[in-house]
C-alpha distance (Angstrom), angle and dihedral (degrees) to the residues before:
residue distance angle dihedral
X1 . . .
X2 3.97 . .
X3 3.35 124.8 .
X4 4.01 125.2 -129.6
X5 3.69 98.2 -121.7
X6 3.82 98.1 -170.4
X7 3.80 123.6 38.6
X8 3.52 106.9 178.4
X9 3.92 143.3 -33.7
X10 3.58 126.1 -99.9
X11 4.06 114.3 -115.5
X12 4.09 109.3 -172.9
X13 3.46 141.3 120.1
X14 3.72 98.3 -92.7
X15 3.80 95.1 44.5
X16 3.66 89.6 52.9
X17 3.58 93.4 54.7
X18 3.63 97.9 48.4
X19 4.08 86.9 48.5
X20 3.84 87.8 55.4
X21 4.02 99.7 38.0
X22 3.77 102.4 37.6
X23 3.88 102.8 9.0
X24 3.69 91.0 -115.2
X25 4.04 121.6 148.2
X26 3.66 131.5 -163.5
X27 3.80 139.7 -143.4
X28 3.68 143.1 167.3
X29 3.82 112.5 -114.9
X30 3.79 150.9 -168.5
X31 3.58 112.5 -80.4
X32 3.50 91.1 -139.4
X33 3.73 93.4 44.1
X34 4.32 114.2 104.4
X35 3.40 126.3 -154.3
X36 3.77 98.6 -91.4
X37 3.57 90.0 54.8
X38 3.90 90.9 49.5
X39 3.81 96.0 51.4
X40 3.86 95.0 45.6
X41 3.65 92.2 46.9
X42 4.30 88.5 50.7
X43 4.01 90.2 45.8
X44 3.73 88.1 49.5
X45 3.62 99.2 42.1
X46 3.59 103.8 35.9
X47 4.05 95.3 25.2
X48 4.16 91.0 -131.0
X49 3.86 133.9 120.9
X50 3.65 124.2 -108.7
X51 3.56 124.8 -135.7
X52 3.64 97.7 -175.5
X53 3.81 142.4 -22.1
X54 4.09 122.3 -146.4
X55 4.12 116.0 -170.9
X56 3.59 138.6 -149.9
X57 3.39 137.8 -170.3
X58 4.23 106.3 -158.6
X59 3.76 108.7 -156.9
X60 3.90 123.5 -123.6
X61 3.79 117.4 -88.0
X62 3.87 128.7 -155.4
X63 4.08 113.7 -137.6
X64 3.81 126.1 -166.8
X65 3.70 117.5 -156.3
X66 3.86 116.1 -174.1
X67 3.95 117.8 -141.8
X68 3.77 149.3 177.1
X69 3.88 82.5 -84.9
X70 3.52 103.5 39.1
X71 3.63 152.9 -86.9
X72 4.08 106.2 -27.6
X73 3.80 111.2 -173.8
X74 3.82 117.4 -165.8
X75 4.00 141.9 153.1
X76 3.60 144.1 -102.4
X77 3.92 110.9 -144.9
X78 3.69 126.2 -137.2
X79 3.49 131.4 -83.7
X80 4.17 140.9 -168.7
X81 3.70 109.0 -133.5
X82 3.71 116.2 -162.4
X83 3.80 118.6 -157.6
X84 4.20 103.9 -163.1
X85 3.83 120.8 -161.7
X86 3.89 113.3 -149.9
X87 4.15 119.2 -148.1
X88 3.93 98.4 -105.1
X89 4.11 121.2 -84.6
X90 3.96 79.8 39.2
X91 3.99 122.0 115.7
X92 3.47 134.9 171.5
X93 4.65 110.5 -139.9
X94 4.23 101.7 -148.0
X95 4.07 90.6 177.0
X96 3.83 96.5 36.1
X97 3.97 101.1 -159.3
X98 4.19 106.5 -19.6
């Protein structure tokens, strides 16, 4: 059984900026997945070299939202962000042509 190794790309303000500073793009990943895996799975996907891959694991966080009913308390579950550097001239087109 093969794992999906990327799930989706992050689109925010701060990952846009480091995409147009330093050429760096974003995406959620498999918890499981390394950084070998990762950078395979973006050359094959996205059909780009990678300079350099740095992971993180962002811990869980608890949220409280307050409502007509009450106080409901909940959690946000973890995620593994990767942050992929491309070899310069390279870039990576999320929207394609919208």
């Amino acid at each position: 059984m093969s794992k999906q190794v990327l799930i989706k790309p992050i689109i925010s303000e701060k990952s846009e900026i480091l995409t147009e500073d330093l050429g760096k793009y974003s995406f959620v990943v498999n918890k499981l997945a390394n950084k070998i895996e990762i950078k395979s799975a973006i050359e094959k996907l996205y059909g780009v070299n990678v300079a350099g891959i740095n992971t993180i694991v962002m811990p869980s966080k608890s949220k409280v939202r307050n409502t007509k009913t009450g106080v409901q308390k909940g959690r946000v579950s973890s995620f593994k962000k990767a942050i992929v550097t491309l070899v310069d001239g390279e870039e990576i087109d999320f929207f394609g042509e919208i």
